[in-house]
N, CA and C atoms as an extended XYZ file, in Angstrom:
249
Properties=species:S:1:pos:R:3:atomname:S:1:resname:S:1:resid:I:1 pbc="F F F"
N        27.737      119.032       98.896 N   UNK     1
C        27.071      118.616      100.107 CA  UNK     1
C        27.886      117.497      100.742 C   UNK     1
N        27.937      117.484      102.269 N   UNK     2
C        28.836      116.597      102.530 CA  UNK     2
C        28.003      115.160      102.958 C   UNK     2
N        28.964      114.338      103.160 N   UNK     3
C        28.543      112.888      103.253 CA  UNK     3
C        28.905      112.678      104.894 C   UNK     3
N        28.183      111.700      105.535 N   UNK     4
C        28.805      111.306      107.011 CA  UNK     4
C        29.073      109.945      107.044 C   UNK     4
N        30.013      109.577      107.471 N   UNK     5
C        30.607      108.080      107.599 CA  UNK     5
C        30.608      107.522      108.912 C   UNK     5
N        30.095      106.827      109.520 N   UNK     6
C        30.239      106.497      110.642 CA  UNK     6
C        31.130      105.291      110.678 C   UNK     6
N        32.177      104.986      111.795 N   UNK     7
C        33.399      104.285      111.806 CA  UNK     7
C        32.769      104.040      113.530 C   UNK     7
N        32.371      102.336      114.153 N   UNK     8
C        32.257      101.677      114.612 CA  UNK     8
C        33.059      100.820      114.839 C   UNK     8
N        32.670       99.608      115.767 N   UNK     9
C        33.505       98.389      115.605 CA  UNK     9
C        33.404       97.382      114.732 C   UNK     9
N        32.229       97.438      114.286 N   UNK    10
C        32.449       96.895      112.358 CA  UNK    10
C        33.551       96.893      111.573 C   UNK    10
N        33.989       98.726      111.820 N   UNK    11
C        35.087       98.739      111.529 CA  UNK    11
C        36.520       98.529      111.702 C   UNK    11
N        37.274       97.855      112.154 N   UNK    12
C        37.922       97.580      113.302 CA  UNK    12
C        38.915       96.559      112.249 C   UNK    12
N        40.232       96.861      111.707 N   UNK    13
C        40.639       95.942      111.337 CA  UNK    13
C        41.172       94.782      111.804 C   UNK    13
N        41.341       93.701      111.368 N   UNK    14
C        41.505       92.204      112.262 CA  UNK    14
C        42.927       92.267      112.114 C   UNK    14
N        43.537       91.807      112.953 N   UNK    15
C        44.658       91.612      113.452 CA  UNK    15
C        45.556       93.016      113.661 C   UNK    15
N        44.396       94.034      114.112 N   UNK    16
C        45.354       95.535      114.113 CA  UNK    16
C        45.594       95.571      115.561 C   UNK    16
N        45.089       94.775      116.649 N   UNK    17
C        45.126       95.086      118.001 CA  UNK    17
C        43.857       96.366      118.500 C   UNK    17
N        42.929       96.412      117.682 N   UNK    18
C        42.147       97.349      118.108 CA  UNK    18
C        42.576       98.671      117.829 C   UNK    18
N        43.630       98.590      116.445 N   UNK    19
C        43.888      100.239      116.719 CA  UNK    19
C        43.579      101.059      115.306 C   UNK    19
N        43.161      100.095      114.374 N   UNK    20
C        42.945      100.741      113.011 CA  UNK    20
C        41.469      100.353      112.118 C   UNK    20
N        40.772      101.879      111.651 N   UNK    21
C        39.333      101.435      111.653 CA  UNK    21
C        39.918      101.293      110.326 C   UNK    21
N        39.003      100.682      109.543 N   UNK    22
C        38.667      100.853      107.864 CA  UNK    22
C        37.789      100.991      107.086 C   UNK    22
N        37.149      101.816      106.357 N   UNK    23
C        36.073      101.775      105.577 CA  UNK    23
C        36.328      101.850      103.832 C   UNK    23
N        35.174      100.859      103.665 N   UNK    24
C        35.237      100.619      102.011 CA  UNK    24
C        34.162      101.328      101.595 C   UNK    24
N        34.732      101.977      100.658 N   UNK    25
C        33.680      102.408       99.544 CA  UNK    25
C        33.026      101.731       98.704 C   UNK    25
N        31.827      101.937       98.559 N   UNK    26
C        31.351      100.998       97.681 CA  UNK    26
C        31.670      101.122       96.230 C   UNK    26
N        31.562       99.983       95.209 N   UNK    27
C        32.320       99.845       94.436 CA  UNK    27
C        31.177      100.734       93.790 C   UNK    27
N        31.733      102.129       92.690 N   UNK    28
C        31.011      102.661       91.639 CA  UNK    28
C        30.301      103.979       92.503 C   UNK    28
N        30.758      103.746       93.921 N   UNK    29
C        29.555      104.505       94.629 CA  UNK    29
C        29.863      106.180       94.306 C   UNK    29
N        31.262      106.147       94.104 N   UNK    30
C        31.698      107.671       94.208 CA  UNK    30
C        33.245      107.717       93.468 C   UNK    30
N        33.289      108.566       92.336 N   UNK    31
C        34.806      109.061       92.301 CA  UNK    31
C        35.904      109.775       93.122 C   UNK    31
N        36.871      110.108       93.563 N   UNK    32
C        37.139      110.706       94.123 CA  UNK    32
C        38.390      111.410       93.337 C   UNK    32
N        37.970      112.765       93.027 N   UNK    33
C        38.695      113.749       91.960 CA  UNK    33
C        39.286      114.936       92.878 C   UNK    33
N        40.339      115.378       93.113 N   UNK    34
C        40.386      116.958       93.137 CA  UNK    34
C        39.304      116.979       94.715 C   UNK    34
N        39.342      115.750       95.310 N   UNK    35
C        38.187      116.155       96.523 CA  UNK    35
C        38.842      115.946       97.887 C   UNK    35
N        38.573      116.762       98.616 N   UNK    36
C        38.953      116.573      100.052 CA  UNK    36
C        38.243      115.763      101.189 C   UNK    36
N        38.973      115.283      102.032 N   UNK    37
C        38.167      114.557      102.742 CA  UNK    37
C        38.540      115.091      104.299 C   UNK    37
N        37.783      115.361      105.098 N   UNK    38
C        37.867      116.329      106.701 CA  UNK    38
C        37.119      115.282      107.448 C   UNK    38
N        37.598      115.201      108.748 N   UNK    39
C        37.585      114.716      110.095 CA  UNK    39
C        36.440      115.599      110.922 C   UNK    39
N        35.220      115.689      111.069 N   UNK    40
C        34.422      116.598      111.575 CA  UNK    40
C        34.376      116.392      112.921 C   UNK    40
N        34.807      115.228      113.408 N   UNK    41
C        34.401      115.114      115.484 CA  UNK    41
C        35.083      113.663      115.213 C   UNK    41
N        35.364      113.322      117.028 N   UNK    42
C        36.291      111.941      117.008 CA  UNK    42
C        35.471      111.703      118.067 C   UNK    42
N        34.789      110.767      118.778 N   UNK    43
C        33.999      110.593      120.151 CA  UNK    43
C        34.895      109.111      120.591 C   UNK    43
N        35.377      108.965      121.942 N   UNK    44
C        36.252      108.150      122.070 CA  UNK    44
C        36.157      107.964      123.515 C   UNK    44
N        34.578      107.684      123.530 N   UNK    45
C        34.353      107.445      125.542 CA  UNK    45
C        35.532      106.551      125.959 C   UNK    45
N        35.153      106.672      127.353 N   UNK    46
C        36.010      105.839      128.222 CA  UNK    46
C        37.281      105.329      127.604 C   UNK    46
N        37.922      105.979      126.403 N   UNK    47
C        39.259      105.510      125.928 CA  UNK    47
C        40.620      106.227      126.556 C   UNK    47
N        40.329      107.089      127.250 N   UNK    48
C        41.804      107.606      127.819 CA  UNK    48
C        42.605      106.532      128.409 C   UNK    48
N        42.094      105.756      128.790 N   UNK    49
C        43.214      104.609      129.747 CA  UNK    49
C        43.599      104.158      128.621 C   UNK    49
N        43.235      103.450      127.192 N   UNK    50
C        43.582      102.570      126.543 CA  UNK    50
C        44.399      103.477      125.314 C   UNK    50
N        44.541      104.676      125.431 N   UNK    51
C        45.765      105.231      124.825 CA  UNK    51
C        47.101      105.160      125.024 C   UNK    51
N        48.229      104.255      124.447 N   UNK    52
C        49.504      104.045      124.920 CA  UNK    52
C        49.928      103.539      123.675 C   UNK    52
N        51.384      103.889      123.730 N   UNK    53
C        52.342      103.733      122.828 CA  UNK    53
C        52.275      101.811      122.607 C   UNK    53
N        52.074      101.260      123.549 N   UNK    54
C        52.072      100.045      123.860 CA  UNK    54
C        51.239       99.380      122.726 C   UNK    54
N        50.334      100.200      122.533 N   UNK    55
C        48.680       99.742      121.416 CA  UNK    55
C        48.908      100.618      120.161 C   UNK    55
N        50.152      101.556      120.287 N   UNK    56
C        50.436      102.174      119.081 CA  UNK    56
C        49.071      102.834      118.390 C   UNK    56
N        48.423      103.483      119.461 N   UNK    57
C        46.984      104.242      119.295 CA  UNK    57
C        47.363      105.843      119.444 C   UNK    57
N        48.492      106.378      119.698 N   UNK    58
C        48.478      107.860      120.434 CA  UNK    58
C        49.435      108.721      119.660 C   UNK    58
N        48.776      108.274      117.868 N   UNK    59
C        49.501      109.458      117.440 CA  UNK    59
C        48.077      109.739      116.521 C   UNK    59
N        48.306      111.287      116.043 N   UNK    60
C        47.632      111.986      114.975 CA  UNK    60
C        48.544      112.027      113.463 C   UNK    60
N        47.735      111.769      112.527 N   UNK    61
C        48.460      111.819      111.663 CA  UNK    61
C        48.010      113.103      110.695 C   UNK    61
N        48.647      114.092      110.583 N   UNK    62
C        48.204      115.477      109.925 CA  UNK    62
C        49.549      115.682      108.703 C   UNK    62
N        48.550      115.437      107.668 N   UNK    63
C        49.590      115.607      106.387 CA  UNK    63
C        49.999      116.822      105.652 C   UNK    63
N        51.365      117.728      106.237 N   UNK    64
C        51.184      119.013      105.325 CA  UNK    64
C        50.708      120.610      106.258 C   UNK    64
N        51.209      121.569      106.391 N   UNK    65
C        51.167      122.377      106.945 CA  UNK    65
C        49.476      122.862      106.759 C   UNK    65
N        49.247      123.190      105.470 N   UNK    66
C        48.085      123.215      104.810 CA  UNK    66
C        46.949      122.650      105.987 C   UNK    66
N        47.126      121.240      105.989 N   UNK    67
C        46.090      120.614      106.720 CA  UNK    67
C        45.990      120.687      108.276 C   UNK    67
N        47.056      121.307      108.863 N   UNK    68
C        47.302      121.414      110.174 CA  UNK    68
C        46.583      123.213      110.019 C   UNK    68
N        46.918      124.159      109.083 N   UNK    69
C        45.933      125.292      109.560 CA  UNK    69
C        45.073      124.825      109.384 C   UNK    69
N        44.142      124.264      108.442 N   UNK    70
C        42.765      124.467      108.073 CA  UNK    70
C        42.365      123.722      109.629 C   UNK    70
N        43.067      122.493      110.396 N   UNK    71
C        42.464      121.992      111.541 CA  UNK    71
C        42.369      122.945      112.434 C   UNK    71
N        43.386      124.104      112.403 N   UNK    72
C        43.399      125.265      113.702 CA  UNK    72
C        42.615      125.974      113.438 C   UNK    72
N        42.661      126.306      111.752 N   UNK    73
C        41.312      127.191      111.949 CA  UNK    73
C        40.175      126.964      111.969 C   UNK    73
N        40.266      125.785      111.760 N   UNK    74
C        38.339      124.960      112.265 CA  UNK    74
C        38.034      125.332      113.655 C   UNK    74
N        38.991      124.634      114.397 N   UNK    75
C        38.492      124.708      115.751 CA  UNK    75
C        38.569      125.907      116.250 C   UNK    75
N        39.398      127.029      116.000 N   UNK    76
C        39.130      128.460      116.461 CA  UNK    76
C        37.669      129.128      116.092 C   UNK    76
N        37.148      128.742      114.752 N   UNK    77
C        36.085      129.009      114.432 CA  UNK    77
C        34.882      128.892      115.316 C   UNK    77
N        35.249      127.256      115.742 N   UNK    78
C        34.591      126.510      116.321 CA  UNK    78
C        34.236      127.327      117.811 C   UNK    78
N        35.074      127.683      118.074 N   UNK    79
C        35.460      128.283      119.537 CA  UNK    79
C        35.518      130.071      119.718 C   UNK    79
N        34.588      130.395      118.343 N   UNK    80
C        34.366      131.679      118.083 CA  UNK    80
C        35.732      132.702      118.664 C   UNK    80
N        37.145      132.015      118.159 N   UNK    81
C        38.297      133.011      118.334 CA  UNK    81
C        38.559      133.264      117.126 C   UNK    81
N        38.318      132.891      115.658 N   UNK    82
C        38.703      133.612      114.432 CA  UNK    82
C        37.034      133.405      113.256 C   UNK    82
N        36.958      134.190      112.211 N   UNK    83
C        36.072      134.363      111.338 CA  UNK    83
C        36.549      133.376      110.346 C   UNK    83
């Protein structure tokens, strides 16, 4: 069963310039074995202006061919073009 994390400005590391969230696990709360962790939605109102190389905010980081299909085939799913 999956878990949801919500990443706010709580999260927001200090001295990143606004560009890197962080979340801690709580201590004991969970192992993490053999487990994957997925990106389900990104909501990022009114942020198109404040995307620039300048703030070093406007890259994706996708590790591994592997993880770049499973993202295509999410969203095709998503978009009822593959099963």
């Amino acid at each position: 069963m999956g878990k949801t994390i919500i990443l706010n400005t709580v999260n927001i590391e200090e001295n990143s310039n606004d560009t890197k969230l962080v979340y801690n696990f709580p201590s004991g709360g969970y192992t993490f074995k053999n487990d994957m962790i997925a990106l389900q939605s990104v909501y990022q109102y009114f942020s198109i202006f404040n995307i620039t190389s300048d703030y070093g905010n406007n890259t994706l980081h996708i590790h591994g061919l592997t993880e770049l299909n499973t993202l295509l085939r999410f969203q095709m799913v998503i978009m009822k073009l593959a099963i």
